[in-house]
N, CA, C, O and CB atoms as a CASP TS submission, in Angstrom:
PFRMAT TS
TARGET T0000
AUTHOR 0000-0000-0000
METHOD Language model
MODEL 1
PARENT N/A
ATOM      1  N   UNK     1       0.813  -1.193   0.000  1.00  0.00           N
ATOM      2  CA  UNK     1       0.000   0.000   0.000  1.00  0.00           C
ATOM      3  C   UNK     1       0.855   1.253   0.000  1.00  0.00           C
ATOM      4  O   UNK     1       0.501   2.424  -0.143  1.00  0.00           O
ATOM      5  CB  UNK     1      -0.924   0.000   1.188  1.00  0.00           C
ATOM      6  N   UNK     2       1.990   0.769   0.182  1.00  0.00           N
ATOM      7  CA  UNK     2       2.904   1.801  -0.162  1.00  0.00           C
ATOM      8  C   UNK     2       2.703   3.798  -1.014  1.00  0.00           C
ATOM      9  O   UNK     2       2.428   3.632  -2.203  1.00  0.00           O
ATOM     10  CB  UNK     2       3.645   0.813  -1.080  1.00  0.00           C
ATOM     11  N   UNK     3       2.735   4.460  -0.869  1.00  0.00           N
ATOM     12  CA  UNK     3       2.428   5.280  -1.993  1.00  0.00           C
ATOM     13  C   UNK     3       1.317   5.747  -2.314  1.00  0.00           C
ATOM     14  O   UNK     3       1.171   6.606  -3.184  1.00  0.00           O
ATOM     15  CB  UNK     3       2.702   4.822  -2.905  1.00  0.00           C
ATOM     16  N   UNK     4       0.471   5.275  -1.700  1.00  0.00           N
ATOM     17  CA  UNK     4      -1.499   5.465  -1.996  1.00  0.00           C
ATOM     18  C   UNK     4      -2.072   6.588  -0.712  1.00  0.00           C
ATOM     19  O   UNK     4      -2.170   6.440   0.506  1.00  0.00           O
ATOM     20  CB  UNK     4      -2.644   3.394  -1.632  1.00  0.00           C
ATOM     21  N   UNK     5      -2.374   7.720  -1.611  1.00  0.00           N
ATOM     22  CA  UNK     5      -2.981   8.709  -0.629  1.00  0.00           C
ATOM     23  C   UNK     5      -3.947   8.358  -0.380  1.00  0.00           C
ATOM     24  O   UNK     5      -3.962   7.307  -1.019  1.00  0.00           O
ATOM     25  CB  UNK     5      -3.148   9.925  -0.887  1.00  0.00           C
ATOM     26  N   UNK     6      -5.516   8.460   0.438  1.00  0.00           N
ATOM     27  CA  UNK     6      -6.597   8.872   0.318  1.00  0.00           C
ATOM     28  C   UNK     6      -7.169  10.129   1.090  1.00  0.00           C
ATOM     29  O   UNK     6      -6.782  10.433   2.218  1.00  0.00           O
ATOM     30  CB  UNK     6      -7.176   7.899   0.487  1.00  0.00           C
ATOM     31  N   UNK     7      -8.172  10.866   0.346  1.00  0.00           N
ATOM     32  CA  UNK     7      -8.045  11.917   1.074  1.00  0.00           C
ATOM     33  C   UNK     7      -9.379  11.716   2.310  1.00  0.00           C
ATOM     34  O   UNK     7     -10.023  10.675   2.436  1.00  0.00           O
ATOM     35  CB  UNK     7      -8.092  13.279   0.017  1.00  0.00           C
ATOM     36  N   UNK     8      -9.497  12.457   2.797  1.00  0.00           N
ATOM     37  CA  UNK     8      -9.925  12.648   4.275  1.00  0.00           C
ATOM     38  C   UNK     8     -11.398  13.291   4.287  1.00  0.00           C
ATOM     39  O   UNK     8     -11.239  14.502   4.438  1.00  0.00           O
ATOM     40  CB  UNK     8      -8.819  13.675   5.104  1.00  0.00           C
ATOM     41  N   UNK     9     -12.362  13.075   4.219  1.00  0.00           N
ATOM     42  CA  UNK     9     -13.171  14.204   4.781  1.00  0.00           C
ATOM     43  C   UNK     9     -13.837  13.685   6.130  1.00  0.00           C
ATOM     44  O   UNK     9     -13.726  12.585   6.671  1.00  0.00           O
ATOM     45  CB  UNK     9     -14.330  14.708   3.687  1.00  0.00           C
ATOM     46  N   UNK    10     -14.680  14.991   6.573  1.00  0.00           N
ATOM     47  CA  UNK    10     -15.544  14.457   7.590  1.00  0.00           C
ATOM     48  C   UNK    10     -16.641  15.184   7.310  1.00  0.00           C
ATOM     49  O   UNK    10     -16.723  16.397   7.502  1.00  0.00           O
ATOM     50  CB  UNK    10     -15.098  14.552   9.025  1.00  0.00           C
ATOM     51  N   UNK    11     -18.140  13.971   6.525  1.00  0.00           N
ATOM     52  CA  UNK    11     -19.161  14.926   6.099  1.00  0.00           C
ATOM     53  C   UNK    11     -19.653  15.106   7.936  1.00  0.00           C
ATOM     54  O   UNK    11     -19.053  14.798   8.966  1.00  0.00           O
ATOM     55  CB  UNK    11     -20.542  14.155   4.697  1.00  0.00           C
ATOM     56  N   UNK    12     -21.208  15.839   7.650  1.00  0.00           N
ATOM     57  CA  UNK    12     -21.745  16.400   8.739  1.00  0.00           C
ATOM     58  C   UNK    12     -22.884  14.883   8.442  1.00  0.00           C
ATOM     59  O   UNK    12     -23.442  14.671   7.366  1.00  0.00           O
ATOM     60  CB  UNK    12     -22.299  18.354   8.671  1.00  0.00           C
ATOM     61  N   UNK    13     -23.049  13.698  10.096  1.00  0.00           N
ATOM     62  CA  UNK    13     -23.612  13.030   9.680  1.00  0.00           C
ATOM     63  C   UNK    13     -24.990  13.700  11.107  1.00  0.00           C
ATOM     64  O   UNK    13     -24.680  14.477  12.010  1.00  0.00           O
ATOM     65  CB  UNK    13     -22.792  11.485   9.429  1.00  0.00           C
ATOM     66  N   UNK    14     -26.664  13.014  10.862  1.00  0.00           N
ATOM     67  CA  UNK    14     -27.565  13.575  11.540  1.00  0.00           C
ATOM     68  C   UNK    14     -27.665  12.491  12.381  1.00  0.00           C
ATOM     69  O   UNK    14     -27.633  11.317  12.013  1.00  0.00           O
ATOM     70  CB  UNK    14     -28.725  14.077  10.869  1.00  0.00           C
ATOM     71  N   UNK    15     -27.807  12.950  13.704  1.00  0.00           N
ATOM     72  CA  UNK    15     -28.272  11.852  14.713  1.00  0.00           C
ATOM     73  C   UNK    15     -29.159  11.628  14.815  1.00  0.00           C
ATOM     74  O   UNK    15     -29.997  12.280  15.438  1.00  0.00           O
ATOM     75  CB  UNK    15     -28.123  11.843  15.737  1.00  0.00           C
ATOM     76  N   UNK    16     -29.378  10.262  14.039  1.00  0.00           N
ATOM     77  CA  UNK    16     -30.818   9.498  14.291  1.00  0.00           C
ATOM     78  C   UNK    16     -30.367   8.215  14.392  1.00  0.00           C
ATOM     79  O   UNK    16     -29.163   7.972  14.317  1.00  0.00           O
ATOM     80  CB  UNK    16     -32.023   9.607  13.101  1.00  0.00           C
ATOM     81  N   UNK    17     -31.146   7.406  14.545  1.00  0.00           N
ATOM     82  CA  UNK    17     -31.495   5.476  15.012  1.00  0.00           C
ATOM     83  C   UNK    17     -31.821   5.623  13.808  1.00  0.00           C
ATOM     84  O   UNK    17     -32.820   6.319  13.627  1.00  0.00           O
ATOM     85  CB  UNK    17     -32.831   4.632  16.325  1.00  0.00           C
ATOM     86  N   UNK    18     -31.076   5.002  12.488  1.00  0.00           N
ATOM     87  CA  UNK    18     -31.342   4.269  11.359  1.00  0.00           C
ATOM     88  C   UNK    18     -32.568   3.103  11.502  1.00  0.00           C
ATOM     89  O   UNK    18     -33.700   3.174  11.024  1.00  0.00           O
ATOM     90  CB  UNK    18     -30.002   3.655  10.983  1.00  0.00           C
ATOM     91  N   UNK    19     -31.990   2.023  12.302  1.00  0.00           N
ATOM     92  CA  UNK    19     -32.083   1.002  12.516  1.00  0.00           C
ATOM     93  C   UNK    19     -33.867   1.036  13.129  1.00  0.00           C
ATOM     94  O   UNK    19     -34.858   0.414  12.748  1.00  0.00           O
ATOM     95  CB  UNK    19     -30.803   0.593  13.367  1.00  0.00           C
ATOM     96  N   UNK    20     -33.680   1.991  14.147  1.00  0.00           N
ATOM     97  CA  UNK    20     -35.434   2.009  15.004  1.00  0.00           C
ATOM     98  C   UNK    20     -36.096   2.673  13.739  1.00  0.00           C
ATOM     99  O   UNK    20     -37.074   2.032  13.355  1.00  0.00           O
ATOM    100  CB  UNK    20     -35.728   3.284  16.845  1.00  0.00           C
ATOM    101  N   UNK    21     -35.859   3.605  13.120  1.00  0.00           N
ATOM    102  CA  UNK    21     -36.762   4.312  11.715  1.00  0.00           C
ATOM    103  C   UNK    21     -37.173   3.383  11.202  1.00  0.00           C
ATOM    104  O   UNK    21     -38.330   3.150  10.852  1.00  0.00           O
ATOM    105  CB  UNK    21     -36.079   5.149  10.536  1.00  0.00           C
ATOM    106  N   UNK    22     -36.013   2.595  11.083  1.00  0.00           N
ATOM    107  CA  UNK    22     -36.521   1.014   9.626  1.00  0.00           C
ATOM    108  C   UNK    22     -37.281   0.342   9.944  1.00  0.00           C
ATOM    109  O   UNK    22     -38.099  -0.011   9.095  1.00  0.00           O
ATOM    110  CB  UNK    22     -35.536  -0.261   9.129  1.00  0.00           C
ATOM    111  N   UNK    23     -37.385  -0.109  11.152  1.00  0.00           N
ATOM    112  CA  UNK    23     -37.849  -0.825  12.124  1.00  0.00           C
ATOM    113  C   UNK    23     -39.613  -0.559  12.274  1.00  0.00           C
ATOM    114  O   UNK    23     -40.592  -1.264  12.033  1.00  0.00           O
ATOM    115  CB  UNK    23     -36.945  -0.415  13.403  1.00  0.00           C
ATOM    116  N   UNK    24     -39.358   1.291  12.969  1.00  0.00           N
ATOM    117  CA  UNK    24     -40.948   1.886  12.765  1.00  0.00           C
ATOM    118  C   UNK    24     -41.932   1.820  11.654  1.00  0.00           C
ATOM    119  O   UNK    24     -43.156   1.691  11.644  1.00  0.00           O
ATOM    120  CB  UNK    24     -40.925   3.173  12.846  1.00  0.00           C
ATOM    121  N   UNK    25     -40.918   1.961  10.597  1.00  0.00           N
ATOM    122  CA  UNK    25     -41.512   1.989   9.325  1.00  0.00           C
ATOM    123  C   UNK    25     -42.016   0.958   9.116  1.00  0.00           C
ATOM    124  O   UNK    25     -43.239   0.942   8.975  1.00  0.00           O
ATOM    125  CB  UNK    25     -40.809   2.261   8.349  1.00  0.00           C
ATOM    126  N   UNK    26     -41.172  -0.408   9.012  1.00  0.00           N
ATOM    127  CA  UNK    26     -41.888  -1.483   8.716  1.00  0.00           C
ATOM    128  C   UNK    26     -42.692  -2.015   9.170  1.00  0.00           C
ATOM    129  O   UNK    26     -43.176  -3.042   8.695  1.00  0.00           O
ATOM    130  CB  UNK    26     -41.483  -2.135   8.586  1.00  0.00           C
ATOM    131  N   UNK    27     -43.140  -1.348  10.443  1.00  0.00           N
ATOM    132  CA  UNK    27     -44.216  -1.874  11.625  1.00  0.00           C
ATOM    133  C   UNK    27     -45.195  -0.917  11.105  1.00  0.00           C
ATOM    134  O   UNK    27     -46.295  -1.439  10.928  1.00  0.00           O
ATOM    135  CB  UNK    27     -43.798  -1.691  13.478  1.00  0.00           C
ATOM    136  N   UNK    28     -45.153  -0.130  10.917  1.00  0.00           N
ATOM    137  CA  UNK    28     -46.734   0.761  10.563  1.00  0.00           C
ATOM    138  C   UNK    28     -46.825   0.519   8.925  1.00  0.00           C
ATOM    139  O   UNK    28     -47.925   0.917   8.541  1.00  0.00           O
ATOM    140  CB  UNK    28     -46.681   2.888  10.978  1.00  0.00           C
ATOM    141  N   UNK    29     -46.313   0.183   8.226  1.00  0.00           N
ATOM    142  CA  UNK    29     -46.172  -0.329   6.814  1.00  0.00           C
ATOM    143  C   UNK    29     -47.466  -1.553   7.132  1.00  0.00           C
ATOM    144  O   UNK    29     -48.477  -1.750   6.458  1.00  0.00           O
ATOM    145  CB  UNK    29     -44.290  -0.997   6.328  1.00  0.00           C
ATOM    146  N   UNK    30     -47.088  -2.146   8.193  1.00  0.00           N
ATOM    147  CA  UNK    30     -47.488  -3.414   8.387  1.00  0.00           C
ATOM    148  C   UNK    30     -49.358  -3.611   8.624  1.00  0.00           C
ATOM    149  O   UNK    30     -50.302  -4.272   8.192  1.00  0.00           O
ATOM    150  CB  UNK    30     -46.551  -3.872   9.704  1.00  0.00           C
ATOM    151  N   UNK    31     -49.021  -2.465   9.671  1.00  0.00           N
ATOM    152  CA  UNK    31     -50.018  -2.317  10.336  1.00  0.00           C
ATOM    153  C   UNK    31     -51.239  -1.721   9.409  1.00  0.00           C
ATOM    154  O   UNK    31     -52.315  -2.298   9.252  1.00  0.00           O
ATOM    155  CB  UNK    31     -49.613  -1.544  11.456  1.00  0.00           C
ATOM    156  N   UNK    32     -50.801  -0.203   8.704  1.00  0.00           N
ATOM    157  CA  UNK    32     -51.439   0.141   8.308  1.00  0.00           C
ATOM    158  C   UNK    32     -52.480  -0.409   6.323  1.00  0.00           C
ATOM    159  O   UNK    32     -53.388   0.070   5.643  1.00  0.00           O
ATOM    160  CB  UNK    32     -50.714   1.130   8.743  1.00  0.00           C
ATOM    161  N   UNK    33     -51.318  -1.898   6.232  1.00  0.00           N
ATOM    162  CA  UNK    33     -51.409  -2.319   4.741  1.00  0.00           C
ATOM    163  C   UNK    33     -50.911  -1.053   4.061  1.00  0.00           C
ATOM    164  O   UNK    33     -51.632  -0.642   3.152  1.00  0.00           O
ATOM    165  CB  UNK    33     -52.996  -2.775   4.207  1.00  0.00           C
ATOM    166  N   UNK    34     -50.274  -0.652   4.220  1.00  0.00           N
ATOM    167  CA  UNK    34     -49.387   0.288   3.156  1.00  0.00           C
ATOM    168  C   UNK    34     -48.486  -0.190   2.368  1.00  0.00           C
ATOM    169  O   UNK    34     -48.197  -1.386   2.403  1.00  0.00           O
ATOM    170  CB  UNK    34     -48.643   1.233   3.718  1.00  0.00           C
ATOM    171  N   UNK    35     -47.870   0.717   1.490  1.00  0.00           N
ATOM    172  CA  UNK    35     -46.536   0.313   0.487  1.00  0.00           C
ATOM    173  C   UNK    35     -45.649   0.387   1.563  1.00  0.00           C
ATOM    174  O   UNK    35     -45.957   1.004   2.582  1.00  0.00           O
ATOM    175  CB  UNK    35     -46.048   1.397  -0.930  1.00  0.00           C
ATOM    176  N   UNK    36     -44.669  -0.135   1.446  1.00  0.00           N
ATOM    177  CA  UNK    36     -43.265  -0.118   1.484  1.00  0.00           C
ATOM    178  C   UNK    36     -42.355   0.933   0.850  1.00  0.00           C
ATOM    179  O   UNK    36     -42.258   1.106  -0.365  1.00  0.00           O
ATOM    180  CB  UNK    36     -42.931  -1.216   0.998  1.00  0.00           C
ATOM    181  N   UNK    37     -41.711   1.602   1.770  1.00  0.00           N
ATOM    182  CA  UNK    37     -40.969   2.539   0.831  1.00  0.00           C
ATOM    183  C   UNK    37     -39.561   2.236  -0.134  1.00  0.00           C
ATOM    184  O   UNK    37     -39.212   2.914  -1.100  1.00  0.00           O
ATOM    185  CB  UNK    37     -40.616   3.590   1.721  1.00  0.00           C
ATOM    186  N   UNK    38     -38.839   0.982   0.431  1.00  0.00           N
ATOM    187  CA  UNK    38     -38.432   0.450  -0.320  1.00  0.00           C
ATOM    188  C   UNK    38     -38.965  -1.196  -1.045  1.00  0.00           C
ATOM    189  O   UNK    38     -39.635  -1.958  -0.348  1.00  0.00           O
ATOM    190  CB  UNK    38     -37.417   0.633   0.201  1.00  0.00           C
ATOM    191  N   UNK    39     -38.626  -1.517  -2.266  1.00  0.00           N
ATOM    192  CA  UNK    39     -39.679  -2.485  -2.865  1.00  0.00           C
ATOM    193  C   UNK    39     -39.314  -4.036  -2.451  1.00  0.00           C
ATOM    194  O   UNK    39     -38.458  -4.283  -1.601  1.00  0.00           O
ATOM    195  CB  UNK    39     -39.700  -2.322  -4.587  1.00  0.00           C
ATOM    196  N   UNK    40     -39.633  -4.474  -2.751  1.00  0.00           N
ATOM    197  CA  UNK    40     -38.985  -6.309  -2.827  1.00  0.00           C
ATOM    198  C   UNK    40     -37.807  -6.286  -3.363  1.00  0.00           C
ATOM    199  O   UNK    40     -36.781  -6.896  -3.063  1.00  0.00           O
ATOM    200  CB  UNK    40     -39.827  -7.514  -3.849  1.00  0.00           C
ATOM    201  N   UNK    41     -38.027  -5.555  -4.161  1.00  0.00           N
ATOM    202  CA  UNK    41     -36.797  -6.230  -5.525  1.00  0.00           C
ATOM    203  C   UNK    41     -35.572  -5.125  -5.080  1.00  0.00           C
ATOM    204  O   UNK    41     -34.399  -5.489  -5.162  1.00  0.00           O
ATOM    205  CB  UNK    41     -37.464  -5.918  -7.815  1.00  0.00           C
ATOM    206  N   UNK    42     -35.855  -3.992  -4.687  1.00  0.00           N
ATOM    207  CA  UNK    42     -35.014  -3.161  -4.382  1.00  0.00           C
ATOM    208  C   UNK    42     -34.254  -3.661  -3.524  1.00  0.00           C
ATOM    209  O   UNK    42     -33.066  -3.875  -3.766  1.00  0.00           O
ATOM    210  CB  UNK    42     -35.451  -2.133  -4.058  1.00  0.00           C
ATOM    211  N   UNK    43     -34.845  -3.942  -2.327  1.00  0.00           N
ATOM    212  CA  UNK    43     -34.251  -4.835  -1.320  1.00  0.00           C
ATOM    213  C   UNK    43     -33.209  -6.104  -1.512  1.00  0.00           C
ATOM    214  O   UNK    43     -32.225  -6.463  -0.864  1.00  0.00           O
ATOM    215  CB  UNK    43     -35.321  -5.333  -0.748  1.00  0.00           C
ATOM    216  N   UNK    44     -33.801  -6.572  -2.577  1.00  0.00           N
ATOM    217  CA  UNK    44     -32.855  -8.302  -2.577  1.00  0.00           C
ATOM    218  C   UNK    44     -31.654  -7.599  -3.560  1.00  0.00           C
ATOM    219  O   UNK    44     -30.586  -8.200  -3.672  1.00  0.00           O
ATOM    220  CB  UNK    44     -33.956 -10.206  -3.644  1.00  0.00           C
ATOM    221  N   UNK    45     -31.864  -6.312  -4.265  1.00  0.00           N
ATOM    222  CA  UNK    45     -30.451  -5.675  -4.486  1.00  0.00           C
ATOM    223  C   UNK    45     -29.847  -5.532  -3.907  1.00  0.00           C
ATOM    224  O   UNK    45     -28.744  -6.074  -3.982  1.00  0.00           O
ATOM    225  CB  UNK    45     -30.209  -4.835  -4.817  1.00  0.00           C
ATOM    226  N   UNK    46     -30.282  -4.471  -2.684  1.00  0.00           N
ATOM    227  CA  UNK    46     -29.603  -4.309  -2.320  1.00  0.00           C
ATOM    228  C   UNK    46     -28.750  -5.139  -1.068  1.00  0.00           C
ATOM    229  O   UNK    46     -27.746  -4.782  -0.451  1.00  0.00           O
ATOM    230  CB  UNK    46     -29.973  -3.454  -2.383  1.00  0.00           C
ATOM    231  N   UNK    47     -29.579  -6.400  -0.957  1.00  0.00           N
ATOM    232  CA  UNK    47     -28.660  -7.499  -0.035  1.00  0.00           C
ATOM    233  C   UNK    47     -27.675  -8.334  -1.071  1.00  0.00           C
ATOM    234  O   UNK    47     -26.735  -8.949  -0.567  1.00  0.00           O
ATOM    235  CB  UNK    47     -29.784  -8.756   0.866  1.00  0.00           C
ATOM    236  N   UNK    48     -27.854  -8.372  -2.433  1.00  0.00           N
ATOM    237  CA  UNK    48     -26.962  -8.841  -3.065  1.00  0.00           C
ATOM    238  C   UNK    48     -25.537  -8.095  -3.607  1.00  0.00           C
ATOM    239  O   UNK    48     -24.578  -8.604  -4.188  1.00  0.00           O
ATOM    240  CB  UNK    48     -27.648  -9.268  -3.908  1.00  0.00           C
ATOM    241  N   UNK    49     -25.781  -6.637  -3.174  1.00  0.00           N
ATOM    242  CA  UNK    49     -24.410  -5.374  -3.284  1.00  0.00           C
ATOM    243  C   UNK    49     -23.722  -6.065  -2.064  1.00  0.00           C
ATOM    244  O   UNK    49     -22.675  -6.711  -2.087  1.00  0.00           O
ATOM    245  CB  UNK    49     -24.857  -3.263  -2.948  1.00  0.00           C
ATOM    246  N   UNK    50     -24.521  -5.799  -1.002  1.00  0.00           N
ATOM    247  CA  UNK    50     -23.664  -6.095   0.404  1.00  0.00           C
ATOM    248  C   UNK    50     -22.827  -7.333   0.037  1.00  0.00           C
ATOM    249  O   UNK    50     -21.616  -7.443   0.227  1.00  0.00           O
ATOM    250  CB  UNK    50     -24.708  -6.463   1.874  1.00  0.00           C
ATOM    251  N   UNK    51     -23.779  -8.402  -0.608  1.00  0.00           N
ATOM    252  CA  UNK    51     -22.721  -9.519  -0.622  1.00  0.00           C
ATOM    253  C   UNK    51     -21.805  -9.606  -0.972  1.00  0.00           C
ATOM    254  O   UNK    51     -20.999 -10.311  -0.365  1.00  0.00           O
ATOM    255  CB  UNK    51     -22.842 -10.315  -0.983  1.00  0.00           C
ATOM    256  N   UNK    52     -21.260  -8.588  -2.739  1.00  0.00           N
ATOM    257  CA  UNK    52     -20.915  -8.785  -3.184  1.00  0.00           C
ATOM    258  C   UNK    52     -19.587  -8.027  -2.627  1.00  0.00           C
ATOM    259  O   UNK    52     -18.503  -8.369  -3.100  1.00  0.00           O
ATOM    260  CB  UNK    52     -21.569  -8.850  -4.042  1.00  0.00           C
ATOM    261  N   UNK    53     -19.654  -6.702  -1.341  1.00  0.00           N
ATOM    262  CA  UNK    53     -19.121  -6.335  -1.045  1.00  0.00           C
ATOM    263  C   UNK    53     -18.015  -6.806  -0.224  1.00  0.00           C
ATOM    264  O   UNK    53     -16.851  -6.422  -0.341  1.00  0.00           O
ATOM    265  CB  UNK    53     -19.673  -5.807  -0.939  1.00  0.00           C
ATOM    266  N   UNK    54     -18.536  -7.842   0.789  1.00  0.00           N
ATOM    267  CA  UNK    54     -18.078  -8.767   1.882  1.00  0.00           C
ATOM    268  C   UNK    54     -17.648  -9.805   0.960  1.00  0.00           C
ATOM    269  O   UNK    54     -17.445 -10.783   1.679  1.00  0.00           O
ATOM    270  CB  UNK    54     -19.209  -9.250   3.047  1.00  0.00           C
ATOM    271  N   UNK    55     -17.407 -10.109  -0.214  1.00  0.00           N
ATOM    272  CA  UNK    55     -16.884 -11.275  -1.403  1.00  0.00           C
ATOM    273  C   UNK    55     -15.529 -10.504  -0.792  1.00  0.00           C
ATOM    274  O   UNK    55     -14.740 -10.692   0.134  1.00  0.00           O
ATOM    275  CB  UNK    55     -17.439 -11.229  -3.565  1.00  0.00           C
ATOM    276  N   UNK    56     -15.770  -9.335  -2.068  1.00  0.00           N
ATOM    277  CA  UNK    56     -14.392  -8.329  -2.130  1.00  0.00           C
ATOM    278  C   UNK    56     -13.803  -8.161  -1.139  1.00  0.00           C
ATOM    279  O   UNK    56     -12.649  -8.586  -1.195  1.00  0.00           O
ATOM    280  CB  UNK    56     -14.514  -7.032  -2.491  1.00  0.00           C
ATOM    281  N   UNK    57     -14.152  -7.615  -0.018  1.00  0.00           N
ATOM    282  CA  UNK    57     -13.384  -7.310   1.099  1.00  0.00           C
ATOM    283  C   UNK    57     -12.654  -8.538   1.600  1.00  0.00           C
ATOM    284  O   UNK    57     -11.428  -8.516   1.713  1.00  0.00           O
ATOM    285  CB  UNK    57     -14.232  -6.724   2.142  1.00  0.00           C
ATOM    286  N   UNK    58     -13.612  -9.971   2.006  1.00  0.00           N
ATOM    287  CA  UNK    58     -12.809 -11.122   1.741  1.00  0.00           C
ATOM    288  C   UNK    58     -11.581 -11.717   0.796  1.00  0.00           C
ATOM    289  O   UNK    58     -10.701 -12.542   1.042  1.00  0.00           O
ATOM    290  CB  UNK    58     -13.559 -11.708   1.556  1.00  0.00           C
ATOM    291  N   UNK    59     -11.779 -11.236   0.054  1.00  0.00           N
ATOM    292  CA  UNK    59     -10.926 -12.084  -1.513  1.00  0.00           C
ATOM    293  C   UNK    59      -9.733 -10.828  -1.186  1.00  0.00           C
ATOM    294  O   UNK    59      -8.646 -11.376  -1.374  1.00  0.00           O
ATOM    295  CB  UNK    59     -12.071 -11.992  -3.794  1.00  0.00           C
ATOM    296  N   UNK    60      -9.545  -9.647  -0.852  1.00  0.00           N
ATOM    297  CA  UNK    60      -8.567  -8.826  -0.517  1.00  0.00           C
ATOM    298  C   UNK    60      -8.117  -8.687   0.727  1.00  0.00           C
ATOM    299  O   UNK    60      -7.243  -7.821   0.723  1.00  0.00           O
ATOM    300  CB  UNK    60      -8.821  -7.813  -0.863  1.00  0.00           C
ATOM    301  N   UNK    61      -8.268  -9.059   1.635  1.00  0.00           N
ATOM    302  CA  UNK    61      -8.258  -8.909   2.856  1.00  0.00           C
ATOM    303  C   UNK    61      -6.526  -8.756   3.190  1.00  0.00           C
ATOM    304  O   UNK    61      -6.007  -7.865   3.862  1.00  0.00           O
ATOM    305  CB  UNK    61      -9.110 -10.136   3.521  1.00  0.00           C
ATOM    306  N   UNK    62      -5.835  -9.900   2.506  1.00  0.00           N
ATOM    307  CA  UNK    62      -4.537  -9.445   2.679  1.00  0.00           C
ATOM    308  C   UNK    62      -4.018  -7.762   2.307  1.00  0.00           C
ATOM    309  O   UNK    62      -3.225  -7.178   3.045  1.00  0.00           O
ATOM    310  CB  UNK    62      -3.812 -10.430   1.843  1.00  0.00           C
ATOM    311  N   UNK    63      -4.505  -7.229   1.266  1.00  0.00           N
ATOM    312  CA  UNK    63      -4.198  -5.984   0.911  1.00  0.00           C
ATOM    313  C   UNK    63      -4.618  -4.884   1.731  1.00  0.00           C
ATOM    314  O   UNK    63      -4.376  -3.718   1.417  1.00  0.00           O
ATOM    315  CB  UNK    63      -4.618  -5.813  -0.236  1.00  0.00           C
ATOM    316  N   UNK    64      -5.313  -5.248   2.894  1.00  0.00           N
ATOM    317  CA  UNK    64      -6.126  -3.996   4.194  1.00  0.00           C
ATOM    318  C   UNK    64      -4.740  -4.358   4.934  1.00  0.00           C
ATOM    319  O   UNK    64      -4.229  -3.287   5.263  1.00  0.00           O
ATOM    320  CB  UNK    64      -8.151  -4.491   5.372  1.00  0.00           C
ATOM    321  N   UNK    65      -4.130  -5.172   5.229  1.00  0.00           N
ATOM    322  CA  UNK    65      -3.212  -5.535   6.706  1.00  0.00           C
ATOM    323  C   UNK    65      -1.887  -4.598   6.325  1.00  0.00           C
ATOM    324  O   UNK    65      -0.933  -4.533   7.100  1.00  0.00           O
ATOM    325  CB  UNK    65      -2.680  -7.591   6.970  1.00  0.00           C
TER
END
């Protein structure tokens, strides 16, 4: 890794519970028979990015140390 800058920022992040929002949401989603704000299909994307992310990070892992 010799030689490799990266640069630095620090955005401005908002304090909230991600996790309890998602959580609320999907409970009154539930409750109320509403849509979903994100879809089915959106979703199994986006669990198949993550995977593909934790592949990579695996398959490189020597190159983080």
């Amino acid at each position: 890794m010799q030689g490799m800058v990266l640069d630095h920022i620090n955005p401005e992040v908002p304090k909230i519970n991600a996790l309890r929002d998602e959580l609320e949401h999907f409970i009154n989603t539930v409750r109320n028979n509403t849509p979903a704000t994100v879809s089915s299909s959106d979703g199994r994307r986006a669990i198949m990015v993550a995977g593909k992310i934790a592949e990579e990070i695996a398959a490189n892992a020597a190159l983080l140390e």
